[in-house]
C-alpha positions in Angstrom: 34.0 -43.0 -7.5 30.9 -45.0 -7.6 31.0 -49.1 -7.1 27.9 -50.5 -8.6 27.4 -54.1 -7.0 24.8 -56.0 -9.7 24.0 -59.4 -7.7 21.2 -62.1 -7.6 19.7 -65.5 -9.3 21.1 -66.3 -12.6 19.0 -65.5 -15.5 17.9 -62.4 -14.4 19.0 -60.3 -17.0 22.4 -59.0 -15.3 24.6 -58.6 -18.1 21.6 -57.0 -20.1 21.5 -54.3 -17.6 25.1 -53.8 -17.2 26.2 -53.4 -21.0 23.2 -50.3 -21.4 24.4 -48.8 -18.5 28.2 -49.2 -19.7 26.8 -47.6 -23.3 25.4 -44.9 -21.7 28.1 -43.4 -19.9 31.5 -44.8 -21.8 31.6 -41.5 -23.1 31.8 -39.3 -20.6 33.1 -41.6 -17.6 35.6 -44.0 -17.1 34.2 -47.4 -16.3 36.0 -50.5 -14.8 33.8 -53.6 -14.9 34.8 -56.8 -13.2 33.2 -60.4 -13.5 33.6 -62.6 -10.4 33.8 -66.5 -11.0 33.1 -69.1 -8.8 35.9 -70.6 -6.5 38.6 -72.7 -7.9 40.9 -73.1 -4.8 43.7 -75.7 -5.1 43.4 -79.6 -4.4 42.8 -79.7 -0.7 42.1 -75.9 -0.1 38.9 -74.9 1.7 37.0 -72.9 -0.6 35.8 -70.6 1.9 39.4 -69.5 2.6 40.1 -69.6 -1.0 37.0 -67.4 -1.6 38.0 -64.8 1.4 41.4 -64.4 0.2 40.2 -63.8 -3.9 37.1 -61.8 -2.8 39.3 -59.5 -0.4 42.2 -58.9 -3.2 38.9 -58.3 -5.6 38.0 -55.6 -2.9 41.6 -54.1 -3.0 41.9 -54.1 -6.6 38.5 -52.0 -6.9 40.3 -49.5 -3.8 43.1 -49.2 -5.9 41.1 -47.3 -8.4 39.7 -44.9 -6.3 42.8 -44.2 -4.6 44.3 -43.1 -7.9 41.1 -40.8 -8.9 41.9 -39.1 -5.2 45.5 -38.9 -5.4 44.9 -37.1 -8.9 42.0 -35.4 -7.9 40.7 -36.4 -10.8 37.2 -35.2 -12.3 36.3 -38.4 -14.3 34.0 -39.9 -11.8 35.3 -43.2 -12.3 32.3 -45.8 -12.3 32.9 -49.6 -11.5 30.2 -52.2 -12.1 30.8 -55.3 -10.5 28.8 -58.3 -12.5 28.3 -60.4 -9.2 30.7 -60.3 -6.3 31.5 -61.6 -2.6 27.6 -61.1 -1.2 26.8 -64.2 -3.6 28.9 -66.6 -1.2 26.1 -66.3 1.2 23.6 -68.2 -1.0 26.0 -70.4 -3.1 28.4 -70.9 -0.3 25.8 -72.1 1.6 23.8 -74.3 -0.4 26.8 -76.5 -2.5 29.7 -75.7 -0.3 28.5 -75.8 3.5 29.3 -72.7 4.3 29.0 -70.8 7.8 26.3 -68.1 7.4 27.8 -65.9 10.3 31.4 -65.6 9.1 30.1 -65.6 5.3 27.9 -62.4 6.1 31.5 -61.1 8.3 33.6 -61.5 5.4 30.7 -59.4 2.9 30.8 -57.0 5.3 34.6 -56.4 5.9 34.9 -56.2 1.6 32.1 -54.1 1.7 33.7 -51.6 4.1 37.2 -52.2 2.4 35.5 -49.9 -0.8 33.0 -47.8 1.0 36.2 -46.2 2.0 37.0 -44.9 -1.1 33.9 -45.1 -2.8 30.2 -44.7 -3.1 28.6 -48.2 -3.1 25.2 -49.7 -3.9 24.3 -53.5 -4.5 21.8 -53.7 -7.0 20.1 -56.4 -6.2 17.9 -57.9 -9.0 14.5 -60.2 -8.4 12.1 -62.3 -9.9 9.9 -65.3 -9.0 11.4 -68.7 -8.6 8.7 -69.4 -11.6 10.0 -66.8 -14.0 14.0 -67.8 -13.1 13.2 -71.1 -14.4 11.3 -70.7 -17.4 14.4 -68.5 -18.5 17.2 -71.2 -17.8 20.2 -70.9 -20.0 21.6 -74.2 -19.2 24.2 -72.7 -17.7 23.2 -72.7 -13.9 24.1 -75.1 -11.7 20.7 -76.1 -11.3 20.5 -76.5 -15.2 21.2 -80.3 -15.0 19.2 -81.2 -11.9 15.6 -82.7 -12.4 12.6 -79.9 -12.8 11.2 -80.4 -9.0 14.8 -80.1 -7.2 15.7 -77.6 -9.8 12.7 -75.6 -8.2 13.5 -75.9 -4.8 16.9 -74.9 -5.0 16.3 -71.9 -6.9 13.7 -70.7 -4.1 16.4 -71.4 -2.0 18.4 -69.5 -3.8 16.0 -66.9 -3.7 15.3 -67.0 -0.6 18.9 -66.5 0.9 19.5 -63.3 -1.0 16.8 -61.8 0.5 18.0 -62.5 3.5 21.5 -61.7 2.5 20.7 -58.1 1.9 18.8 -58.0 5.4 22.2 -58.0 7.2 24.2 -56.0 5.1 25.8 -52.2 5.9 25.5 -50.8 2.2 23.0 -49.6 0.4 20.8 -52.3 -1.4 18.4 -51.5 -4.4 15.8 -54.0 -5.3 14.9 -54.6 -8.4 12.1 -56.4 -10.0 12.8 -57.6 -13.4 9.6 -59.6 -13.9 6.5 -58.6 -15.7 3.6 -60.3 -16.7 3.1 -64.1 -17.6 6.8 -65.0 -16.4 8.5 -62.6 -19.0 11.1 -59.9 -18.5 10.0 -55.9 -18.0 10.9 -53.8 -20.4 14.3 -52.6 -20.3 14.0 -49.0 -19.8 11.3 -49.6 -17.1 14.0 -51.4 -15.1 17.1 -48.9 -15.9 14.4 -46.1 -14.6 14.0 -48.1 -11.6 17.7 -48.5 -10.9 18.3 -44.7 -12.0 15.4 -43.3 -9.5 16.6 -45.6 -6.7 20.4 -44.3 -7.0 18.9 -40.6 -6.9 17.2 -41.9 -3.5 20.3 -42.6 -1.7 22.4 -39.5 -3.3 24.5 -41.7 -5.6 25.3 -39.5 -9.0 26.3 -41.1 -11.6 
């Protein structure tokens, strides 16, 4: 089984990336793709526990998958694509919830190790210039409502914490530029190429 991790600043083109690479291989795999909110812990509940305990039973969930292709022996080389997941906590945890960058990075890692158990895992980690991630603002962000100088600054921070993120983690991390010329998105292909020659890199067969 092969987890595919797809993480980084909104508006990068995630979801893009993720439906070609679900057309491409519905047909001859079986593909499990799973969306990970932000945290919506009951009144009074520390959203960092909240987030440990729904990012752990997302970890187990994924597990169970592979433990069924082994127990099976199955030859369906079951893909799951995971359209953000616990390594985002270390940027948005924290910038807007105050979060502990030592047992933030603990709790990516013990997930992380939970499913390299059963499965071959790669954070895909996509990039782009503060610049280019706010000239292609949805309106959906967070920073969407904040005033253009702010919005700028947090999204570098933003920026800047995944990089570091993916300094400290113990899977493999592909980076991924998705930004061409005068702040506009590569070409599609280019980037799937990109991902596709880095997962040849590190042995991962789809």
């Amino acid at each position: 089984m092969v987890v595919m991790i797809f993480e980084g600043a909104d508006n990068l083109g995630k979801s893009t990336i993720i439906n070609k690479f679900i057309s491409d291989y519905k047909d001859t795999r079986d593909i499990t793709m799973i969306h990970s909110t932000g945290p919506h812990p009951e009144e009074g509940e520390d959203p960092f526990d909240y987030q440990t305990r729904a990012f752990k039973d997302k970890a187990i969930k994924v597990t169970t998958i592979g433990s069924l292709e082994r127990t099976l022996n199955s030859t369906s080389k079951n893909i799951v694509i995971l359209d953000r997941a616990w390594h985002g906590e270390y940027v948005y945890g924290q910038i807007y919830r105050n979060g502990d960058p030592d047992k933030i990075i603990d709790m990516i890692n013990k997930n992380d190790l939970i499913i390299s158990n059963l499965a071959k895992v790669v954070v895909i980690h996509l990039k782009a210039s503060p610049e280019f991630i706010l000239k292609h603002d949805d309106n959906k962000s967070i920073t969407s409502t904040f005033e253009k100088d702010k919005k700028i600054l947090s999204i570098k921070r933003e920026v800047e914490l995944f990089d570091e993120c993916f300094t400290k983690v113990k899977v493999p991390v592909l980076d991924i530029n998705v930004e061409g010329e005068n702040y506009n998105y590569r070409d599609i292909n280019e980037i799937y190429k990109d991902i596709n020659d880095g997962l040849r890199k590190i042995k991962i067969t789809l």
